[in-house]
C-alpha positions, 0 to 999 in steps of 0.5 A, spaced: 861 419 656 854 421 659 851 428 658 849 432 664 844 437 664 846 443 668 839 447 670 841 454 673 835 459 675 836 465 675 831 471 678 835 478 680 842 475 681 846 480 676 851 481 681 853 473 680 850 470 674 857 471 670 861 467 674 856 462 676 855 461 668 864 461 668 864 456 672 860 451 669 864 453 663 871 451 666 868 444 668 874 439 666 867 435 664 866 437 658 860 432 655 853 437 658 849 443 657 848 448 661 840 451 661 839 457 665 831 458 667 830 465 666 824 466 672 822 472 669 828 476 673 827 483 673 835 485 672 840 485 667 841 476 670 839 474 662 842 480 658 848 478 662 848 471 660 846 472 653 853 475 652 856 467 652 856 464 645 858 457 648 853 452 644 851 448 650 848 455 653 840 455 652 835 460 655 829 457 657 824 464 659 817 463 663 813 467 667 814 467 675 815 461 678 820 461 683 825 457 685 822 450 684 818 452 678 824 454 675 828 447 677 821 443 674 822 447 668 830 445 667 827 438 669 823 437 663 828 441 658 833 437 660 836 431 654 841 428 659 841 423 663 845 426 670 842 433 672 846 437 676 843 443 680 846 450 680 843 456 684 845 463 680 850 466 686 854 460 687 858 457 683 862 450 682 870 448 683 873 446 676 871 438 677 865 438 680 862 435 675 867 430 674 867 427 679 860 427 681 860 422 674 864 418 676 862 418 683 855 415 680 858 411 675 861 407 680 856 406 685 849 404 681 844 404 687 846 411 688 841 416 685 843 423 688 850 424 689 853 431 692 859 433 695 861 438 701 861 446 700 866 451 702 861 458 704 863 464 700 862 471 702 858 477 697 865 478 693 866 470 692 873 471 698 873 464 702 869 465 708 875 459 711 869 454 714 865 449 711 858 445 710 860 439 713 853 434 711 853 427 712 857 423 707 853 415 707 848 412 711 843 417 709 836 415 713 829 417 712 829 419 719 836 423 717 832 426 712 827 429 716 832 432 721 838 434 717 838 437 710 844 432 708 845 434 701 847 441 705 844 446 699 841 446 692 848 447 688 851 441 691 847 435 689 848 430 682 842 427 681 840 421 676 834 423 671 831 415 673 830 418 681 826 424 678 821 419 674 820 415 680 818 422 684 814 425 678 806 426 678 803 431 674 798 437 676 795 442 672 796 449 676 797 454 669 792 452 665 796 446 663 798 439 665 805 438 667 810 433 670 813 436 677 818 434 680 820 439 685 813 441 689 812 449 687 807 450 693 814 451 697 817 457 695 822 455 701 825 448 703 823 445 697 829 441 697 828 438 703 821 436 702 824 433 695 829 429 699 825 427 703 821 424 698 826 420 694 829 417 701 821 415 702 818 413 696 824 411 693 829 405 693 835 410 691 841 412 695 844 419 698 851 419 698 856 425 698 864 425 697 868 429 701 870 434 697 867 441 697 866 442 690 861 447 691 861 455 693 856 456 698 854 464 697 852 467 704 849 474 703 847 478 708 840 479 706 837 474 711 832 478 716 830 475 722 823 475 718 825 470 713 827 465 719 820 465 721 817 464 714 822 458 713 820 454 719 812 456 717 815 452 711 818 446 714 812 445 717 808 445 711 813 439 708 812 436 715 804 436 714 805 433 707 809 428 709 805 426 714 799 425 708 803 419 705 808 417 711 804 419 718 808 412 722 814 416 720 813 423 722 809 421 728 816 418 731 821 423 728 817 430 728 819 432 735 826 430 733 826 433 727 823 439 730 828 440 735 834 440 729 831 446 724 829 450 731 837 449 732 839 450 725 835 457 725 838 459 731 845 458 727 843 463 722 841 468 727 847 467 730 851 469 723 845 475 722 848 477 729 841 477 732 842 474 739 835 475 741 833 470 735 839 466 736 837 465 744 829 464 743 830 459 737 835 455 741 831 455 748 825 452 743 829 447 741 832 444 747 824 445 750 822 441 744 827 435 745 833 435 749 836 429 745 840 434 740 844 435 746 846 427 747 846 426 740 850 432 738 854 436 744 858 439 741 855 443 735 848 443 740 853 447 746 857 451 741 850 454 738 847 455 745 854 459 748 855 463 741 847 465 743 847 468 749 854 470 749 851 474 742 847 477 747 851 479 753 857 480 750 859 488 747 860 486 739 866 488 738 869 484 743 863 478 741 866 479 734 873 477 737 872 471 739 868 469 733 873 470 729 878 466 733 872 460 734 871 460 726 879 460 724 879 454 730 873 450 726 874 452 718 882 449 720 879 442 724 873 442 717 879 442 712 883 437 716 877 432 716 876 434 708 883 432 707 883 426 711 876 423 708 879 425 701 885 420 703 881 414 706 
């Protein structure tokens, strides 16, 4: 039985940690241990977790990082040969761990294994709908215009993938390994995606199951949004340094989807100004989401300006109804992908 290491960051996340920490304790895979990256949080995160007496628990401290330096530092602790990625507001179903194991001890040539995820609100109470990633067929070009893993507490990843991405820097007074780039301190997953599925032979593959428990806060600002596409250019201008054919074709495309997924989250924030703004942009910079992916392109285009024309309380009405229409059709295609 192989052993897993779980790497969890943990940065101002009191409100949650235990039962993230739980959740990863009531796993029917029993063989891992569990590293929390306490990233200088400036709570009660740590103390909290120190009240857990599991020997598999360890607490690794450091100096702020951020999220993708607290992940590096899970990296090289780590003792297992799967590594497993859990962000200290979400949490796990019983058997992720499980079968992501067995997902990748029956596929060799897969190297990052993830599932979908059921969205949650602040208390942890099932928002009904669900990030709904691509499952197979992963393309670099996918990659650059999706985030198919669907967030950082979905995927299972072979330690091998993250020895063929490693390269070394000294940028604390000391030469490290880095897996994850710490320039990012957001869409560093992507930009990590990106490069497995670029300089790597491994595969991307998800199982239909949401396992994980997506967290959605209302902290998000308009704000934010913005330095998130700022972000995603930075991961564009770097893999333009090492693949600059394969930006050159896919950028105006991949462009024109994070415009749309920006539009999305202002449209969940209730910023109709945003929502219009980022989804004009997007169909200004290519038109092919509309042809590639009606539905979803027009549902966010309508839900944009209906945000900004309609009284809220009527709005809220019928988002209501639309998201009890979708989560419905979301759980019929779990299903149904789960019996194929």
């Amino acid at each position: 039985m192989k052993k897993v290491s779980v790497i969890v960051p943990v940065y101002g996340v009191e409100k949650y940690i235990a039962a993230t920490v739980q959740s990863v304790l009531d796993q029917t895979y029993k063989n891992f241990e569990l590293l929390i990256i306490d990233d200088a949080s400036p709570d009660r995160s740590v103390e909290i977790c120190e009240q857990f007496t599991d020997p598999r628990i360890k607490i690794i401290r450091q100096e702020n990082r951020g999220l993708a330096g607290a992940r590096n530092t899970g990296i090289r602790h780590a003792q297992g040969e799967y590594l497993a990625f859990l962000d200290g507001d979400d949490l796990w179903l019983p058997e992720k761990l499980e079968k992501h194991v067995a997902h990748l001890e029956k596929l060799p040539n897969v190297g990052v294994s993830f599932s979908r995820s059921a969205f949650v609100n602040e208390a942890g109470e099932p928002l009904g709908t669900y990030q709904m990633p691509k499952l197979k067929g992963i393309t670099v070009p996918h990659l650059l215009c999706r985030n198919p893993v669907g967030n950082g507490s979905a995927p299972v990843i072979r330690r091998e993938v993250f020895e063929d991405i490693k390269y070394q820097d000294n940028l604390y007074g000391q030469v490290e390994d880095f897996y994850f780039d710490e320039s990012f301190r957001q869409c560093e997953d992507i930009e990590c995606w990106i490069r497995i599925g670029i300089q790597t032979n491994w595969q991307m593959e998800g199982i239909p199951e949401a396992l994980t428990l997506y967290r959605v806060n209302s902290g998000g600002l308009s704000s934010n949004m913005l330095k998130q596409f700022d972000f995603w250019e930075k991961v564009m201008e770097k893999t333009r340094s090492y693949a600059p054919e394969i930006v050159d074709r896919w950028e105006p495309l991949a462009r024109a989807y994070i415009l749309r997924y920006l539009a999305r989250r202002a449209v969940r924030l209730q910023d109709g100004s945003m929502a219009v703004k980022m989804m004009n942009q997007a169909l200004r910079t290519n038109w092919r989401i509309l042809f590639e992916e009606p539905r979803r392109t027009l549902l966010t285009l309508a839900a944009a300006y209906l945000l900004v024309l309609l009284p809220e309380s009527f709005y809220n009405s019928i988002e209501s109804v639309a998201l009890k229409s979708t989560g419905a059709t979301q759980k019929r295609r779990i299903l149904q992908d789960q019996s194929s």
